[in-house]
C-alpha positions, 0 to 999 in steps of 0.5 A: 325382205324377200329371198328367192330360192333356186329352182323353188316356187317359194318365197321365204322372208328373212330374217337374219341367218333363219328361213321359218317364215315363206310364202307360196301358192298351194291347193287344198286337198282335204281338211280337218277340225282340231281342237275348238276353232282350228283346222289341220290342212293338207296341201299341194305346192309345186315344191310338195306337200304341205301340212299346216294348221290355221289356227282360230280358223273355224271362229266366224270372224276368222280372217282365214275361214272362207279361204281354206275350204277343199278345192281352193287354190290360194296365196299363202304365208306360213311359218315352218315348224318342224313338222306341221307349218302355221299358217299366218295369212291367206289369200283366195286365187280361186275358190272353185265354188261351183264344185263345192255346190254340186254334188256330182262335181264334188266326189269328182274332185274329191276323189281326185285330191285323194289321190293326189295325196296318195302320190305326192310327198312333202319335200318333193316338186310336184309342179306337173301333178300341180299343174295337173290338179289346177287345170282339173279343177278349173275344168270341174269348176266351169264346164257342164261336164261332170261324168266319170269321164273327167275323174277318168281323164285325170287319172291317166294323166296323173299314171302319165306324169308318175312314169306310167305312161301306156305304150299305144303304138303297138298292135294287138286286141290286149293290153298288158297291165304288167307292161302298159302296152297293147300285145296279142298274146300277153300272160293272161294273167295281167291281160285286159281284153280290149276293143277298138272303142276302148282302144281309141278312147285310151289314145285320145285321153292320153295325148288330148287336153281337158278342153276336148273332153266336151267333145267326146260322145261315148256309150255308157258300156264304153266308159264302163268298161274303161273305168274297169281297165283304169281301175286295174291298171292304177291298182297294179302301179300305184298299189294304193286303193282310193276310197273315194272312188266308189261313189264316183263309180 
């Protein structure tokens, strides 16, 4: 039978006093051959982490193959094991094919999944970087957009969700990467010059949806010099470099 767990987007199925088996919706960040036919995954639930095999997965009959590609969101059933889970059944919710088939779209959400896994952990909710990833990737998925703009918007959302949000409404040409605000004379060395167009850019990304994205027109200048500000700031809080990121760039 199904047993519904507070506060928990898992199922587990029972099975008298033991919980090994459950069922959840996750998106795969990044997978990896092991062995002859099977692959380890890491996944994003909204309660976390995932680290799970699928074995047999790579033979061509598999039942679980096309399913467990990166990108994909999908219904699953796992069994827990101490430290890797198993996964026993798979089902696609959404394959986000498109960004599998074109290059550009691909780094982007490549990059963007490498850093989901910077920044989640097992064990812990993850349901407003989920949701976060889930909306990315579905833009990625169906719009024409595919610049470094959506890797950019992404990324400020995610710097929002961890406690980093910027406080924009203060008054100077400065932002202060140290404080996440803008200031006339910050420290300079924690200083980033900032002009009206970046200024405005950093606001609209802030509190706008994915959907307005599309309607942004900008200067390859501007979106230079806001990839460089970005890049500073989530070096500074997040203390993590994202490889992937440079053929974004």
């Amino acid at each position: 039978m199904f047993c519904f767990c507070p506060r928990s987007n898992i199922q587990y199925l029972t099975s008298g006093f033991t919980m090994s088996i459950y069922k959840t919706d996750a998106i795969i960040l990044r997978t990896i051959k092991y062995g002859e036919a099977d692959k380890i995954l890491t996944m994003l639930s909204p309660d976390g982490q995932i680290q799970a095999i699928a074995k047999g997965s790579r033979r061509v009959k598999s039942r679980l193959g096309g399913r467990l590609e990166p990108f994909c969101y999908v219904n699953l059933v796992l069994y827990k094991g101490k430290n890797l889970h198993t996964i026993t059944q798979a089902s696609l919710i959404k394959p986000h094919k498109n960004i599998r088939e074109d290059y550009s779209k691909y780094v982007i959400a490549f990059a963007a999944t490498e850093l989901v896994g910077k920044v989640t952990f097992a064990g812990q909710k993850e349901e407003a970087i989920f949701g976060l990833l889930k909306a990315m990737l579905n833009y990625l998925d169906s719009q024409i957009r595919k610049d470094e703009l959506v890797l950019l918007y992404f990324e400020w959302q995610i710097l929002k969700a961890l406690g980093f949000q910027p406080h924009l409404d203060t008054k100077g040409r400065w932002f202060n990467l140290e404080e996440g605000r803008l200031e006339e004379n910050p420290p300079q060395d924690s200083a980033f010059e900032m002009d009206p167009l970046t200024i405005s850019l950093l606001k609209s990304i802030i509190i706008e949806g994915f959907d307005k994205l599309n309607e942004l027109k900008l200067e390859k200048s501007t979106l230079k010099r806001f990839s460089i500000l970005t890049k500073q700031y989530m070096d500074l809080k997040l203390q993590t470099k994202i490889k992937s990121r440079s053929f974004v760039d």
